[in-house]
C-alpha positions as semicolon CSV with decimal commas, in nm:
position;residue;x (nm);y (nm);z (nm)
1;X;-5,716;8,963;-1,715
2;X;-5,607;9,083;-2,018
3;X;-5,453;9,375;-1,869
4;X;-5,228;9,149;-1,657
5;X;-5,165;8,920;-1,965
6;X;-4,982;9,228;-2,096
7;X;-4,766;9,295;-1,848
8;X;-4,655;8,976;-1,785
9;X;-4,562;8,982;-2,197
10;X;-4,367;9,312;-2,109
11;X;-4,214;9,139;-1,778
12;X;-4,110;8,829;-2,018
13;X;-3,969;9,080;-2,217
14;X;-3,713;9,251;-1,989
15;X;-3,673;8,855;-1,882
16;X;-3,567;8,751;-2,222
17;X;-3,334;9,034;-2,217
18;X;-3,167;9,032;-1,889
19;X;-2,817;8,938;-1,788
20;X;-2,882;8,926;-1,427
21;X;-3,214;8,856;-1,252
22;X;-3,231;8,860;-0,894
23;X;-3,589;8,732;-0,754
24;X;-3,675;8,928;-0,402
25;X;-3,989;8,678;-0,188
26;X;-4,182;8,800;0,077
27;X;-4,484;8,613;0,294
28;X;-4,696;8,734;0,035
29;X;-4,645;8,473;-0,226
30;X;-4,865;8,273;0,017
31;X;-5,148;8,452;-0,152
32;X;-5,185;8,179;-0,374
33;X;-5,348;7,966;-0,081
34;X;-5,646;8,202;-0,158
35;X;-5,637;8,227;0,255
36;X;-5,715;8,563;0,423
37;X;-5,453;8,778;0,518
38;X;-5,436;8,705;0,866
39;X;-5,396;8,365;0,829
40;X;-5,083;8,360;0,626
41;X;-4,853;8,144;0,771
42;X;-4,558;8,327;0,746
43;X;-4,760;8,679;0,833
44;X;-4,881;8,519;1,105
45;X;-4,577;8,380;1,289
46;X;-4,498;8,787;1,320
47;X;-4,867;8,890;1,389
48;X;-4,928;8,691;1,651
49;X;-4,589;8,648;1,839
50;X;-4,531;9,025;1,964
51;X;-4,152;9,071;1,805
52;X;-4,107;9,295;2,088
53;X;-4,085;9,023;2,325
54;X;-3,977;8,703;2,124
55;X;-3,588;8,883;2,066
56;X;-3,287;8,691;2,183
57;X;-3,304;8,877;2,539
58;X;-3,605;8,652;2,592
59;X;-3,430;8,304;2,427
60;X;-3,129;8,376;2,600
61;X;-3,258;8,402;2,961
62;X;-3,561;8,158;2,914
63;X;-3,604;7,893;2,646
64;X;-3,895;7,738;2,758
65;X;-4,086;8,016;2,749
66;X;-3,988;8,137;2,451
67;X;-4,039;7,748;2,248
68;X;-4,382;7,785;2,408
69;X;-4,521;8,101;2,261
70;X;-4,290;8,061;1,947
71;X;-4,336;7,629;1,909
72;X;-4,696;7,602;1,749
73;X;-4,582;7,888;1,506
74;X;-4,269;7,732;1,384
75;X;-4,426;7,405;1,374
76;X;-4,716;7,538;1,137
77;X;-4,436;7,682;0,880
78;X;-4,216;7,348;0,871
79;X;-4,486;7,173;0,738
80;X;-4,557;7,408;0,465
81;X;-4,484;7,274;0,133
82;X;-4,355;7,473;-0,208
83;X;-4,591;7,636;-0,428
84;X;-4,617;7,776;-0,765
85;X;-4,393;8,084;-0,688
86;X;-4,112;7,849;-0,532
87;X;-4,148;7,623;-0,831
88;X;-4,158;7,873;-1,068
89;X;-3,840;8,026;-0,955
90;X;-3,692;7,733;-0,934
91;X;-3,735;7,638;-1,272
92;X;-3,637;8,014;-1,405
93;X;-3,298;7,910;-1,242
94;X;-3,234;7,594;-1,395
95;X;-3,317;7,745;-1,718
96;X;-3,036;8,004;-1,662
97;X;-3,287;8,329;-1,648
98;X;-3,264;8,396;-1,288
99;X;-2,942;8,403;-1,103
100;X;-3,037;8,412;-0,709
101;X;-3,351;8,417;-0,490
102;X;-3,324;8,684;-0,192
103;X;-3,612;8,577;0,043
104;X;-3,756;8,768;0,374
105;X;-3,976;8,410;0,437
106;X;-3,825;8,155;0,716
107;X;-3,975;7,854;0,591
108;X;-3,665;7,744;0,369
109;X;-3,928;7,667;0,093
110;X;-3,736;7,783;-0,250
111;X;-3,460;7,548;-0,140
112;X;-3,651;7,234;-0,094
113;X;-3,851;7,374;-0,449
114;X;-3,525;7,316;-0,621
115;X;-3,322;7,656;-0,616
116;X;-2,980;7,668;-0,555
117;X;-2,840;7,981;-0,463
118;X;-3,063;8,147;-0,237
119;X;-3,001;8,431;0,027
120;X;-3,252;8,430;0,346
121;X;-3,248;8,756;0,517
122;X;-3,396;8,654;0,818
123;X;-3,255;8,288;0,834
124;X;-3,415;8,018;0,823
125;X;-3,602;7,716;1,069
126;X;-3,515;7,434;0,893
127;X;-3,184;7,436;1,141
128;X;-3,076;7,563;1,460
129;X;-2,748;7,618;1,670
130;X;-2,702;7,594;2,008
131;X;-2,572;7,890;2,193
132;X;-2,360;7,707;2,478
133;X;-2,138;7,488;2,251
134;X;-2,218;7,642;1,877
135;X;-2,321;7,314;1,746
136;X;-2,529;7,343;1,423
137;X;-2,789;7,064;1,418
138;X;-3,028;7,033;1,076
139;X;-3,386;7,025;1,212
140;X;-3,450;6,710;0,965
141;X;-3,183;6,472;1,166
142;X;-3,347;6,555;1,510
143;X;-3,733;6,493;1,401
144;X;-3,653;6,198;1,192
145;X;-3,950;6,011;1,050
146;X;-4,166;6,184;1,349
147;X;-4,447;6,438;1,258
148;X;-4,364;6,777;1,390
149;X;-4,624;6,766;1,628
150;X;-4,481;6,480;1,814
151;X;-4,153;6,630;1,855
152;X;-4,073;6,810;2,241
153;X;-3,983;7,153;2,254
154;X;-3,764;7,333;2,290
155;X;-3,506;7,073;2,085
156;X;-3,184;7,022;2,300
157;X;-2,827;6,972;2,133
158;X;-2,718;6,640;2,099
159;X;-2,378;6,711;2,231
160;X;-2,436;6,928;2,506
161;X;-2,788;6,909;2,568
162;X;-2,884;7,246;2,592
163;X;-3,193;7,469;2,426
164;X;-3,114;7,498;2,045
165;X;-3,215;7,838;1,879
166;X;-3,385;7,781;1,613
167;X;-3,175;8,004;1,300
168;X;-3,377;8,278;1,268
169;X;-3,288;8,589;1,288
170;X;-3,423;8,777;1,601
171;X;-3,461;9,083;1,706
172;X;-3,130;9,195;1,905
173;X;-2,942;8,982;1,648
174;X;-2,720;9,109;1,407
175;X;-2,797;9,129;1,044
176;X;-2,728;8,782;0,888
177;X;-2,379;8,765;0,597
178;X;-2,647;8,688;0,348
179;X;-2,815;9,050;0,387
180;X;-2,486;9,190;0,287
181;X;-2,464;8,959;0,029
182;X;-2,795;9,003;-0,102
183;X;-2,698;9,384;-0,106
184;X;-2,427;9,261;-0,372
185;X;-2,685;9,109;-0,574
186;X;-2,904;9,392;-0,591
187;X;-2,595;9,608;-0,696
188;X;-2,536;9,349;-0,995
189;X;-2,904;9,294;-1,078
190;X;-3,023;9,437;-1,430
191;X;-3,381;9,312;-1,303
192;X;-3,539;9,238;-1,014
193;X;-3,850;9,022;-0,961
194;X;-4,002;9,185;-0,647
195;X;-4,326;8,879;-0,527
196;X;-4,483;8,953;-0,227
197;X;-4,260;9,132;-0,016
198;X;-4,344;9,221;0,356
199;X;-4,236;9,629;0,341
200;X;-4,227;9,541;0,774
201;X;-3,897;9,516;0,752
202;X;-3,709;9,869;0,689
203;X;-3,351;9,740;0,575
204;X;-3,513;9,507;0,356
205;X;-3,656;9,793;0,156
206;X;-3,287;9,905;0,048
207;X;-3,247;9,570;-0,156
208;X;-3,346;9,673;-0,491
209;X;-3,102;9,922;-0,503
210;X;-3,008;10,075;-0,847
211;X;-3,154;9,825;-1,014
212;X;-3,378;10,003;-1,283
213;X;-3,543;9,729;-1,386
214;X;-3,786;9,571;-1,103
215;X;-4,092;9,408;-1,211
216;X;-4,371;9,404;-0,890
217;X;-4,616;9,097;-0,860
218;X;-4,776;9,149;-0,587
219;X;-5,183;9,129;-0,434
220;X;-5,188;9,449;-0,289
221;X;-5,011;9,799;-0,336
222;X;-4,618;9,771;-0,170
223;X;-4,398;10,056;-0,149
224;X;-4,170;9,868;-0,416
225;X;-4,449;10,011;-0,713
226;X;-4,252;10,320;-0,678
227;X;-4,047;10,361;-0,986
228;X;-4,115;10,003;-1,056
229;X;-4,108;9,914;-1,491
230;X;-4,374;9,684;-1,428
231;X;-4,644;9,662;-1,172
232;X;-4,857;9,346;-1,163
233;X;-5,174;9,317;-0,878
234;X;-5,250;8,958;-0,881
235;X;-5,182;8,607;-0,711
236;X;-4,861;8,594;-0,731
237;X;-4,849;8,215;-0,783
238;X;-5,070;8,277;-1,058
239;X;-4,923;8,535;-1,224
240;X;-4,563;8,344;-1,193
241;X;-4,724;8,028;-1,389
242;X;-4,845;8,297;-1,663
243;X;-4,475;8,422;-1,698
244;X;-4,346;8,054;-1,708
245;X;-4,652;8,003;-1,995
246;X;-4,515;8,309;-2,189
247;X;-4,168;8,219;-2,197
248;X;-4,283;7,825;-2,317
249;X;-4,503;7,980;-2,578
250;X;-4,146;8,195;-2,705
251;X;-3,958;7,874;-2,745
């Protein structure tokens, strides 16, 4: 432990001095559930639903199919609450230390942890749009008081009534405006607070770019420890509330 205890005083450090941090999520900040791998939820949404066939071919020419392998998955995720790493970000922001929160997780967690500005690369469930009249319906307004289980799937658009997608970015989509302007951020970041990424995801791997500062918190090994300033193997929830600690004891 004490190893880690230093390296979270040298990632307070380049904290304390930073202009610009940028935080980058992945699913594995749901390492804090202490829950095997497999059975992360956002891990498991891609693990078990072969992205080969749940693309936008498939949603496009048959909804119900597609809500019925992808329902119980989406379901699971919207009922996921914040944890320490959402919280903790969302406090780093309020303080002024952290100016954005890129995100490869769905779940639209750091938003309803507090954060304000953050960019999800591969959308988000907590709202959908429907295809046929381009409607954009909050997924809160059409489940109401109702638990998620007792909700019918797929939803249909109140205007049209037709399948809503849910807004996550599929395969066959097109890269989502907030890659490209998560690229920006990476371009203005002086440091870059990599937790848990998921290095599935190729383009995703590009986001750091320049940035010479990036500080890893991570369980395992992730090809972001490469040329990394700081590399820290632990829970990342954990590790996050030791970095809030540090910066209280500085005060």
């Amino acid at each position: 432990m004490g190893q880690v205890d230093e390296k979270v005083k040298t990632a307070v450090d380049l904290l304390e001095k930073s202009n610009y941090t940028v935080a980058f999520t992945g699913p594995g900040i749901f390492a804090e559930s202490d829950l095997p791998r497999e059975d992360h939820p956002e891990e498991s949404l891609w693990k078990m639903v072969d992205p080969d066939e749940f693309t936008i071919h498939r949603y496009k020419e048959d909804p119900e199919s597609f809500y019925e392998e992808g329902a119980p998955y989406f379901s699971m995720l919207y009922r996921l609450e914040p944890n320490n790493v959402h919280r903790v970000l969302a406090e780093l922001e309020k303080r002024g230390l952290l100016k954005a929160v890129i995100t490869q997780n769905i779940d639209g967690l750091h938003r309803k942890a507090g954060s304000k500005k953050v960019l999800k690369l591969h959308g988000t469930i907590r709202s959908a749009t429907c295809t046929h009249c381009e409607r954009k319906i909050n997924i809160e307004d059409i489940i109401g008081d109702r638990d998620i289980e007792d909700v019918s799937f797929p939803l249909l658009c109140p205007g049209c009534g037709k399948p809503l997608k849910p807004d996550v970015v599929l395969p066959g989509e097109p890269l989502p405006p907030a890659y490209y302007k998560a690229r920006d951020e990476g371009r203005q970041a002086d440091l870059m607070l990599v937790i848990g990424p998921e290095p599935r995801f190729e383009q995703d791997l590009e986001l750091p770019g320049e940035c010479k500062n990036i500080v890893v918190i991570a369980s395992e090994a992730v090809p972001f420890d490469r040329g990394a300033r700081v590399v820290i193997n632990g829970n990342p929830g954990k590790v996050m509330n030791l970095l809030l600690k540090e910066l209280d004891r500085r005060k």
